[in-house]
N, C-alpha and C positions, 0 to 999 in steps of 0.2 A: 602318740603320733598325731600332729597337728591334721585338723579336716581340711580339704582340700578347700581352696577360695572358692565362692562362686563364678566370678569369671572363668575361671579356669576351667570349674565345670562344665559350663557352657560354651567353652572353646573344644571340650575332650567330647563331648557329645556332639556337635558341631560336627567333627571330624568324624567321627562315628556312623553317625547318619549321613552323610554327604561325604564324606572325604574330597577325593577327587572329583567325586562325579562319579569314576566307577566301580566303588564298593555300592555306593545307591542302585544304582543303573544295572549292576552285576545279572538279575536273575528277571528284570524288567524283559516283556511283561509279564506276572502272572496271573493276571486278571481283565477281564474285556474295558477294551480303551471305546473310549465315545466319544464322535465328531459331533460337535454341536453345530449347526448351520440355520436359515430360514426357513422359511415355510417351503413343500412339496414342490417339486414342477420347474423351478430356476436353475438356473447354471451353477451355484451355490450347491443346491441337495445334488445335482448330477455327480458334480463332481465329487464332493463328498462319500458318495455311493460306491463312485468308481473306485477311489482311492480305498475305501473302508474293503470292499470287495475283494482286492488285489490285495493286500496284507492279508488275509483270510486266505484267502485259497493258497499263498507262496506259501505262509508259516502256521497255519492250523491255528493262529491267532484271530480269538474272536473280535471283532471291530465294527461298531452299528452307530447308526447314523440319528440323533436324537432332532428335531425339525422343531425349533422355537419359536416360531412364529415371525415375524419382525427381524430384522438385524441385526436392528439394537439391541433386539431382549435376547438375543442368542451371546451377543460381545460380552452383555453386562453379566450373563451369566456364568461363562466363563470367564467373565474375569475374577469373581468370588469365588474361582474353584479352586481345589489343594492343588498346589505347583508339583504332583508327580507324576506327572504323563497319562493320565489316564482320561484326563478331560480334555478333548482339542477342540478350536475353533477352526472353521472354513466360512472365512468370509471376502467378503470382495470390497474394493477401492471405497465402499461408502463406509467402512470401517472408521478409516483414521480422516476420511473427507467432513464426514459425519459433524464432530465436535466445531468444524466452522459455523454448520446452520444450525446446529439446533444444542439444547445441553444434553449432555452426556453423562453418566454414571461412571463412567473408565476415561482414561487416558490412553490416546494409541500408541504412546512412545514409550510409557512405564507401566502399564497393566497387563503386557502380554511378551514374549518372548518369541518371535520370528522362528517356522521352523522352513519353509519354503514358499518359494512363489511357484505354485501349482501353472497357472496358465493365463493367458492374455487374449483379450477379446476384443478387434479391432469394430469401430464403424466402419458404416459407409453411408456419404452423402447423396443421397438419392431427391431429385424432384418431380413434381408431378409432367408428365408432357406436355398442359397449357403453356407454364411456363416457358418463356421465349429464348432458351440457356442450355446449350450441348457444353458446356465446358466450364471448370472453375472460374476462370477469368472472365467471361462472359456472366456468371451468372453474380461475381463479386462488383462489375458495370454497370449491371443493369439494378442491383441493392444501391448502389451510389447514385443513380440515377433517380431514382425513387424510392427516397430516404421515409422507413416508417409505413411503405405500403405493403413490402414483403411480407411473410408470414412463415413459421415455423412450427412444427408441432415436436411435442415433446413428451415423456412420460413424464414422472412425477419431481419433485421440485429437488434438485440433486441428482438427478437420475443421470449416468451416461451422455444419454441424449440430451440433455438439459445444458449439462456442463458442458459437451463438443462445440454442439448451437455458440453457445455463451465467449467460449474461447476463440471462435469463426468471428462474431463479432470484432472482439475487441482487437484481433490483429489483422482482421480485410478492415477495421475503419468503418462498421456501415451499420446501419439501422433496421434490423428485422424483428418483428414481435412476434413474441411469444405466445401461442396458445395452447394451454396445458392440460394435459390429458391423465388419466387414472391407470393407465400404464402405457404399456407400449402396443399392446396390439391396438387400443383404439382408436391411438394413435397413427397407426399404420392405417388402419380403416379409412380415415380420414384424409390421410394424404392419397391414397386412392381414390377417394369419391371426391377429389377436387376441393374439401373444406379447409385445407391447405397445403401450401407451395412446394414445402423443401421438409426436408427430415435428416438427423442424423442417426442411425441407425445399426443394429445388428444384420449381415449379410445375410445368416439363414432366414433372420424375418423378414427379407424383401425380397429377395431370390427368384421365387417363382413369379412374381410381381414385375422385376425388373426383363424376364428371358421374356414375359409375356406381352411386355411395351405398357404395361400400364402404368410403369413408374419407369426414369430415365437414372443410371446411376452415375454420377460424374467424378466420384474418386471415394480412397477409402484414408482413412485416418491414421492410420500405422505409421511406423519413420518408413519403414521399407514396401515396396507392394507384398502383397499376401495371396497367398493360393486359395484362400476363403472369398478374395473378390478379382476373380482372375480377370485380367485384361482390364482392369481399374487403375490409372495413376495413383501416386498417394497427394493427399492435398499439399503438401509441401513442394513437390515437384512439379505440383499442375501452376503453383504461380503464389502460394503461402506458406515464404522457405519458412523454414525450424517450426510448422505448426505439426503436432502428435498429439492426438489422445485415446487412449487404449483404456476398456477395463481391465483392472488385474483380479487375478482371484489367489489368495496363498492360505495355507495353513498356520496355526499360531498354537502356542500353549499358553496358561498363566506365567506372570513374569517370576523370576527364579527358578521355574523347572530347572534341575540339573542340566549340568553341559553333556553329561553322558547321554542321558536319553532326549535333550534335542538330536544329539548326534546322531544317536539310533534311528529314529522318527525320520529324519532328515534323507537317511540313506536309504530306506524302507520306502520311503513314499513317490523319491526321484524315480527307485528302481519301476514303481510301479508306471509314474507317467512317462518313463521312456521305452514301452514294451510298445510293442508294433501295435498291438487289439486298442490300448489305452489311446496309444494317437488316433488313431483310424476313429475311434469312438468319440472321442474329443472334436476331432476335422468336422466330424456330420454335427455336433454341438455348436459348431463354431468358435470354436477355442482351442486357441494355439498354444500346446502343454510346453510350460518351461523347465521346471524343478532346477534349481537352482541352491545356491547355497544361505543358511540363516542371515550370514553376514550380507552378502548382496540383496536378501529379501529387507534386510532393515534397512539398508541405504534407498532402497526404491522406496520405502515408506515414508524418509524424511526426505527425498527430493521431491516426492507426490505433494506433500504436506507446505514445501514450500512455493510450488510451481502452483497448485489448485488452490491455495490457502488466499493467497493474493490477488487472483481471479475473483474467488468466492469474495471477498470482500470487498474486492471495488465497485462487484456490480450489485452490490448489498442482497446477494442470495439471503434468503435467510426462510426457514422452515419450521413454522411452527405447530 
């Protein structure tokens, strides 16, 4: 009896361990799955929490939330993980924004495989009272007016608020500087005590600030208005049509997981952000739960990629 070729070996084994997906997938999981995400306290580890929590308690599946420090170092370490469901990432928009400013260990388009976009997280533009501006268009006049004197604060170099700022610029036409801060709450500090003007910003982090008049909010960044900045225009409809920028947050595996267990993952995890406790919980986070499907979570990945990639570059971000 002639030995079987080696190709063919490796096609029969192939089939074997993966078939379709669900001879793999068949008995997934039976072992604790780990969300890798950043460091404690962010909307990263919340959500992660939430999500690992909710598969737990539906299916007596155990699911823990591993905290990597950094972004990057959580991405890069998922992305050297075995491709069988057990290792996930939850990371947000600096993911695949990431590899414009700075280098990278992964690639966000072929080191990971999309399992959902968990939720979205609009700003809102908020100024200080000094400021002589109740309204977008007013306050886009009075930048044109006085090119270079405005001022902006921001967190850290890519950060949400960095990039909103950034994208405000280049489509009102106007000249505001940057002064950048080591996150965001210092930043808020600062646009309260008057060391600058305007901010783009998280609703829950200016909230109590804005009911108390010590900051003024004049729209929120979403395409559509948001119950997170109630009684807010979106900056589009106040007077800078087709402007949006929103953070996204979604789950990912290493690239080739099975189609079986994205599947699984997929359906698992939607279920969890569309239960009444998850949203309510989410609302008070500020973040607007999507769950969505893999294939729509990688299309928002490659229109992010193109839409902030060209930004990022024309205004030479760069972070090193």
């Amino acid at each position: 009896m002639l030995a079987p070729r080696p190709i063919a070996c490796l096609i029969f084994f192939g089939m074997m361990l993966f078939g379709t997906g669900a001879v793999f997938g068949q008995n997934y999981p039976v072992r604790t799955i780990r969300i890798v995400t950043s460091e404690p306290g962010g909307s990263t580890d919340f959500l992660a929490r939430l999500i690992a929590q909710g598969i737990s308690s539906r299916l007596g599946k155990q699911v823990i939330v591993d905290n990597r420090g950094g972004g990057m170092l959580a991405a890069e370490f998922v992305s050297r993980a075995p491709s069988d469901g057990y290792t996930l990432l939850l990371s947000g928009t600096s993911l695949w924004l990431s590899p414009f400013m700075r280098d990278t260990l992964y690639d966000p388009l072929k080191s990971f495989s999309p399992i959902t976009l968990a939720g979205n997280s609009p700003n809102v533009l908020v100024t200080h009272p000094s400021l002589p501006v109740r309204s977008l268009k007013e306050l886009i006049a009075l930048a044109k007016a006085r090119p270079g004197e405005l001022n902006y604060g921001s967190g850290s170099t890519g950060s949400p608020s960095h990039l909103a700022a950034e994208l405000f610029k280049a489509m009102a036409g106007v000249n505001i500087v940057r002064i950048p801060y080591k996150g965001t709450g210092p930043a808020v500090n600062a646009l309260v005590g008057g060391q600058v003007q305007l901010m783009f910003v998280s609703p829950t982090s200016v909230a109590p600030h804005v009911k108390a008049g010590r900051l003024r909010g004049l729209a929120v960044t979403a395409a559509q208005p948001s119950a997170l900045a109630p009684g807010l225009p979106t900056v589009s409809g106040a007077g800078l049509t087709g402007y949006e920028s929103t953070s996204s947050f979604g789950v990912l595996a290493p690239a080739y997981t099975p189609a079986a267990i994205i599947n699984w993952l997929n359906q698992e995890i939607v279920q969890v952000l569309t239960g009444a406790e998850a949203k309510e919980r989410l609302f008070s986070a500020g973040v607007e739960p999507v769950g969505n499907s893999a294939d729509a979570f990688a299309a928002l990945i490659k229109s992010d990629m193109a839409k902030w990639g060209k930004l990022i570059k024309a205004a030479g971000i760069r972070d090193e």
